[in-house]
C-alpha positions, -999 to +999 in steps of 0.1 A: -266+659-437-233+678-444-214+663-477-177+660-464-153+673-487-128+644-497-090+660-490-062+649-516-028+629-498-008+660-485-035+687-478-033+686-441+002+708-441+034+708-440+041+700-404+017+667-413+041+659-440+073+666-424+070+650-397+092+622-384+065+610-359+040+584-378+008+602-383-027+596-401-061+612-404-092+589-394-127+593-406-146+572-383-183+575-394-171+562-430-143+535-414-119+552-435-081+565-436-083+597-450-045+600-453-013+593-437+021+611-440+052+593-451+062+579-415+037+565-413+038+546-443+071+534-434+064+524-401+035+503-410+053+488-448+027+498-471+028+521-499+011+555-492-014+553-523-023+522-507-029+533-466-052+562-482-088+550-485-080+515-469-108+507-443-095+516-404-111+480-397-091+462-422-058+479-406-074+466-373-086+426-383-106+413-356-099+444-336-135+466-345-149+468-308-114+484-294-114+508-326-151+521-316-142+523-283-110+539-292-124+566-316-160+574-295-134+581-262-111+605-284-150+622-299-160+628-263-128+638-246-111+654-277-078+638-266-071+600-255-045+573-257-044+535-258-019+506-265-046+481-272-047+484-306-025+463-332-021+475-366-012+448-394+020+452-412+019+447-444+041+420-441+011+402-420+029+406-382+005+430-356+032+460-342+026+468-306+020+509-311+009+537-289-024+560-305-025+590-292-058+606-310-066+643-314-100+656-324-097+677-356-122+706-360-151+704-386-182+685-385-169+656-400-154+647-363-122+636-383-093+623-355-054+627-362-036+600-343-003+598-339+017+569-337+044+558-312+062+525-316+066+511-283+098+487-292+113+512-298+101+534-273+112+511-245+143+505-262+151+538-262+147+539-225+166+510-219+195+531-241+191+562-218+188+542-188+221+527-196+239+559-207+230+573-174+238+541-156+276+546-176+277+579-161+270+566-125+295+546-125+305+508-120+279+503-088+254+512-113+263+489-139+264+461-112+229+471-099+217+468-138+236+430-139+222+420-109+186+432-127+193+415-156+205+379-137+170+387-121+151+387-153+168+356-168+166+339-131+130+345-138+125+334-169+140+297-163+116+295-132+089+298-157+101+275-181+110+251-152+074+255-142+056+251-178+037+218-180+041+221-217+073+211-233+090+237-245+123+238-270+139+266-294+163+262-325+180+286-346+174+290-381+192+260-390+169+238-371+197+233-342+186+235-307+184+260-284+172+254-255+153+229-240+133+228-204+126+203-179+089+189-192+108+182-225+133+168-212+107+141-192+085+137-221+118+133-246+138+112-225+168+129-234+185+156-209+192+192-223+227+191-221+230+159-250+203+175-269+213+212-273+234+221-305+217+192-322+194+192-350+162+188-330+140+178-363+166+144-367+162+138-330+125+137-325+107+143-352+123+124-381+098+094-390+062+099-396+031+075-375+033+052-404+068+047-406+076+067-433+103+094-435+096+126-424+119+152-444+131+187-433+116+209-462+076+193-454+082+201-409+061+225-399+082+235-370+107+248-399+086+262-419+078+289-390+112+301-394+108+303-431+076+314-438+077+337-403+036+324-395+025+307-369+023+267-371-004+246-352-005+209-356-024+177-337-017+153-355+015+139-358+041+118-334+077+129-318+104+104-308+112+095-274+151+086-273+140+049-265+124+053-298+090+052-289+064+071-307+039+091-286+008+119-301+018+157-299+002+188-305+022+216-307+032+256-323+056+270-339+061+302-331+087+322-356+120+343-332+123+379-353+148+409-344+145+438-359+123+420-391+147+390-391+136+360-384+164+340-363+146+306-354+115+297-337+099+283-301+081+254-298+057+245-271+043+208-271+022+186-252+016+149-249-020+140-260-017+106-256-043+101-230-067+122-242-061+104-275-072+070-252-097+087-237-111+100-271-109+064-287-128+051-254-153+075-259-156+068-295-156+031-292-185+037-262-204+057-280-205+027-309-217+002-285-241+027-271-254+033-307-252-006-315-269-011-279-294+013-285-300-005-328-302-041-313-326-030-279-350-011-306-349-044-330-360-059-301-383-041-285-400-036-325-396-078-324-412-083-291-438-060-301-446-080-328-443-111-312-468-099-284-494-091-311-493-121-328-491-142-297-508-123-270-531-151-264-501-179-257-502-194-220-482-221-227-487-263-231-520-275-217-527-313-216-527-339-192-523-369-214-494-394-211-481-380-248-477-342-231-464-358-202-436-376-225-435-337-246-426-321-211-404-345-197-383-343-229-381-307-230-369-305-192-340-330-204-327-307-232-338-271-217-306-275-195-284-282-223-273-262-252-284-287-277-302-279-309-335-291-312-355-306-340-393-302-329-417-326-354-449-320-360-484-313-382-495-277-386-508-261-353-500-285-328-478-263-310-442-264-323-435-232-311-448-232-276-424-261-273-395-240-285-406-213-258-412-241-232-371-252-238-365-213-243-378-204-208-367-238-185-328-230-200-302-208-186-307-185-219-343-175-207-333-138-193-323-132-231-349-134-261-361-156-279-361-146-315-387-167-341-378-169-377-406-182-398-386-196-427-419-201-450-428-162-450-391-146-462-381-141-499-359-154-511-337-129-521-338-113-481-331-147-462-288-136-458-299-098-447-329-117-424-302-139-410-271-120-410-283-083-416-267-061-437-240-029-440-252+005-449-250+007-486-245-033-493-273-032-519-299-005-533-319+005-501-295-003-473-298+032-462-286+024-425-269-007-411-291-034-398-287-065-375-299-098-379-316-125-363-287-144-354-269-112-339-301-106-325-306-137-304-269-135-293-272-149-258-306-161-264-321-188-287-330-184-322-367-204-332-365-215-371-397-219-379-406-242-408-374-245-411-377-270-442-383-241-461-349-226-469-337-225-500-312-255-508-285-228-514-287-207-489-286-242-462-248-241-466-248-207-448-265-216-426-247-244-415-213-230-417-232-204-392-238-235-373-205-245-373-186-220-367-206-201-345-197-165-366-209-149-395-205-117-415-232-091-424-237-085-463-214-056-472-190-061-441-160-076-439-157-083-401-163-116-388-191-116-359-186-141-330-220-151-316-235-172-292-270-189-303-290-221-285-308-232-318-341-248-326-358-258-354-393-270-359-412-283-394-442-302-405-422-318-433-406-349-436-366-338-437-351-374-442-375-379-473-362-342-482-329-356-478-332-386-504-346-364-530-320-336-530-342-309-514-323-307-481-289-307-473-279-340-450-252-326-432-277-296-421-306-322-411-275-344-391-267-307-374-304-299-367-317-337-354-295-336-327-327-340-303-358-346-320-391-340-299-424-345-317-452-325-312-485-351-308-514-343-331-547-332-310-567-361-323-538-384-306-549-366-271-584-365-270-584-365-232-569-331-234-594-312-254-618-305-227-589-279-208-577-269-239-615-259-248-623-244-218-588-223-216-594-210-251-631-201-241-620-176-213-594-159-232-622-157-261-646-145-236-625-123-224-609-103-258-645-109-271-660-091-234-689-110-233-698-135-201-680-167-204-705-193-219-708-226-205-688-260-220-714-289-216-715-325-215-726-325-248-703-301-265-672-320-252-687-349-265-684-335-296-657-319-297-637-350-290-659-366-318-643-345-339-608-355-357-594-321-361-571-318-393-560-285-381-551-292-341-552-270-320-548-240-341-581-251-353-596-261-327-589-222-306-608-209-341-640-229-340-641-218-300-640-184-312-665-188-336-686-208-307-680-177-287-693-156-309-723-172-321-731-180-286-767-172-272-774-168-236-749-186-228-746-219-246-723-224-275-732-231-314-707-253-331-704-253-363-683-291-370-693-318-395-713-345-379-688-375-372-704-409-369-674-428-355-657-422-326-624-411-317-610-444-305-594-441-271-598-448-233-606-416-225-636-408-248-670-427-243-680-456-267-711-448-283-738-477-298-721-502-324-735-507-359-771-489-343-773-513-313-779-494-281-750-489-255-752-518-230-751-508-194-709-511-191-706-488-221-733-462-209-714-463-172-681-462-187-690-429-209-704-411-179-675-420-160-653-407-187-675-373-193-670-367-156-636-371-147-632-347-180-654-322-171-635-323-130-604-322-152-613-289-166-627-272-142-594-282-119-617-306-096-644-282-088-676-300-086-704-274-076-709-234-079-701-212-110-672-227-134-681-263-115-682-300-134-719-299-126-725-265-145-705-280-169-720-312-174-753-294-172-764-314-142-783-304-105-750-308-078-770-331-058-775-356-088-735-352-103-726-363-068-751-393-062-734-404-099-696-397-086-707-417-055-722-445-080-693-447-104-665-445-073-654-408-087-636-393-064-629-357-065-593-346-069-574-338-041-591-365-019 
């Protein structure tokens, strides 16, 4: 390493000190002015003290690679020029200079650069140019006019041709000058718009309304400040006086370090401003798209896992004959529905059944079950909430109304909300819009309703526990959902259509329903319907051996009275001959009824009954049986 040796301000000579061409020493391994001599210092506006030390890069901002290159070409050559560097005034304006850099002997590869200003140089050559020209005479000066016309020929051409709009003023904010593409976008023509003050013309009034003063315009404070201004934000004036969305600059006019007005170049943004709010306002619908199809897709999951098993109404019996043709009068309708009914006898495949014969079935159908939601959730359940509407709102959230927009909304046990929170609901009801908790704007949505419970609403009603004008609003069209022990003739198909889906999530072989396991299954009075009676399958299922089901159901004496199920002995006296014919008549045309009229092979009534084919037959032919279909 060789220590450089600092040199005080004036030891590189007199000639260095003298002279009236700008010049300064450059150390460029330590980014450093190592002095300058007073021309320098004038030409550039700072104090000498100040130029000595001062980092080369800081003289340069934003200028570093074009210094290296700069300084490594004058190292290798040992002489080079370039006009692509632009010292900072100290008054903050880059000068358009000429460096002509010298290597100075020493190690410390120290460059001497001197400084040419080239305003000044040209203007200089335009002054010799014209003295000569004076001294050729008048053809000369012509030629020179004729140049001159050229150059201002040329410049309206280019601000003829500028898409932007482009205007000047003077320092006193009057116009200028004014091209054609302001003159479109402004509606006014140059000539009535010149020599005015532009700022009172077009840019008087702010978006809002509000005054727009002289002293706070940006496009004058260019002229008084001498920076550039950039704005996007604000409006100019059409002479119709209409508003449209600029962006412009203001670019400050000097001469000779004067500042004499400024040019502004504009543009209408207008449609990019539409465009932006389109995109904006897609985006949102994208995002609230993308919020509701992953509320539903997380619903529908949970839906299929707690209702994989669900195929739908089975029964044959004249009361689900009445169930059906009910729901195919209402399911073309967008009537709410008031579905009736004991615990587990199928409210909500009923709801589904309307839900998928409507015109609403290509959108969900979204269950509420009233009984299982605190109370203090049912509005955010409902309605959903806003981000930040109450501790833990951390995002926005929709809910089960918005949710079922174009679909139908299930209320399960619906006799279960709170008396308080009815009147939402049936203002919901009413008005077909709502507002999420938190939010002020009203939501429009479109909802096929229906409502199931296994409580009594009108006694509800007379003792103050639910609202009467919300029972009027949900009993439009009441269907009720029979009880299982009301249709014994369907439990044989419901048995057997629980036992394959058992068999099947259980994978074992399907186990045979006999004669005598219908029997008594249809003995049975099942409290729980057919929610029950799908559990004690399962549990037949399970405990299965070898095939043949274990039930485990209380011993009923008396029989289920009805048509369909055979009368056993009276009071201990045995069946007479009519009773015993009429019960095997009955336990066959069940057992053809669940197997869908098959009478022999695998799955068959015979199987079933746990009879030979030959001797099911010879009774069919007996009894006058005939098998379905002929």
């Amino acid at each position: 390493m060789v220590a450089t040796q600092a040199i005080e301000p004036g030891g590189f000579g007199l000639a260095f000190e003298a002279s009236h061409e700008p010049m300064l020493v450059l150390d460029p391994s330590e980014d450093r002015v190592v002095d300058v001599n007073p021309a320098t210092a004038r030409l550039l506006g700072y104090p000498r003290d100040e130029l000595v030390g001062m980092a080369v890069s800081a003289l340069h901002p934003g200028q570093l690679p074009t210094l290296i290159v700069f300084t490594q070409a004058v190292q290798a050559s040992r002489r080079w020029w370039t006009h692509a560097l632009t010292p900072r005034h100290a008054e903050g304006e880059a000068m358009r200079l000429e460096y002509a850099g010298s290597l100075l002997p020493g190690p410390e590869q120290r460059i001497l650069v001197t400084l040419a200003d080239l305003d000044e140089r040209r203007n200089r050559g335009i002054d010799s140019e014209a003295d000569a020209h004076m001294r050729a005479g008048l053809s000369e000066w012509q030629r020179m006019e004729r140049i001159f016309r050229d150059i201002e020929r040329e410049n309206q051409l280019i601000l003829r041709a500028a898409g932007e709009g482009i205007y000047g003023v003077n320092a006193e904010g009057v116009t200028t000058f004014v091209n054609p593409a302001a003159e479109r976008m402004l509606g006014w023509k140059a000539a009535d718009i010149v020599g005015r003050d532009m700022h009172a013309t077009v840019h008087h009034t702010h978006q809002d309304g509000a005054h727009y003063h002289h002293h706070d315009c940006p496009i004058y404070a260019a002229f008084r400040d001498g920076a550039v201004h950039q704005v996007d934000s604000e409006v100019f004036w059409r002479k119709d006086g209409t508003a449209f969305p600029v962006e412009y600059t203001s670019t400050p006019i000097r001469d000779r370090g004067r500042l004499l007005g400024a040019v502004i170049i504009f543009r209408d943004v207008s449609q990019r401003r539409e465009a932006d709010e389109q995109l904006r306002t897609a985006l949102a619908e994208v995002d609230s798209l993308r919020t509701r199809l992953e509320l539903e897709n997380a619903y529908l999951k949970e839906e299929i896992r707690a209702e994989s098993h669900h195929q739908g109404i089975i029964g044959r019996s004249p009361a689900i004959e009445a169930t059906l043709r009910q729901v195919e009068l209402v399911a073309g309708t967008d009537a709410t529905v008031l579905v009736i009914g004991e615990s587990g006898t199928g409210k909500e495949l009923i709801a589904r059944a309307i839900h998928e014969a409507s015109r609403r079935r290509e959108r969900p159908l979204i269950r509420v079950n009233c009984a299982a939601i605190p109370r203090e959730l049912f509005e955010s359940e409902f309605f959903g909430h806003a981000k930040g509407a109450f501790t833990g709102a951390l995002r926005d959230r929709i809910g089960r109304f918005e949710l079922a927009d174009g679909g139908t909304l299930f209320l399960d046990e619906v006799g279960e909300i709170p008396l308080d929170l009815q009147g939402k609901l049936l203002r919901v009801l009413q008005e077909r819009s709502f507002e999420r908790i938190g939010d002020e704007r009203t939501r429009a949505v479109d909802v096929r309703l229906v409502a199931a419970t296994n409580r009594d609403l009108k006694d509800a009603v007379r003792r103050g526990q639910f609202r009467e004008d919300l029972y009027f609003r949900l009993n439009v069209f009441p269907i009720g959902a029979v009880p299982l022990r009301e249709r014994p003739e369907d439990i044989p198909l419901i048995a057997q259509h629980f036992l394959k889906g058992a068999a099947r999530r259980l994978n074992i072989p399907e186990p045979r329903l006999t004669q005598g396991d219908v029997r008594r299954l249809t003995r049975y009075d099942w409290p729980g319907n057919v929610r029950e009676l799908e559990n004690v399958i399962e549990r037949a299922a399970i405990l299965s051996v070898r095939g043949r089901l274990r039930f485990d159901l209380p011993e009923v004496d008396t029989p289920v009275p009805d048509e369909a199920v055979s009368t056993p002995a009276v009071s201990g006296r045995p069946a007479t001959e009519g009773e015993r014919r009429a019960r095997d008549r009955a336990d066959i045309e069940a057992a053809l009824a669940a197997c869908g009229g098959k009478v022999f092979g695998a799955g068959g009534a015979a199987e079933l009954l746990d009879l030979k084919p030959t001797t099911l037959a010879s009774r069919m032919k007996v009894l006058g049986i005939r098998r379905p279909g002929r």
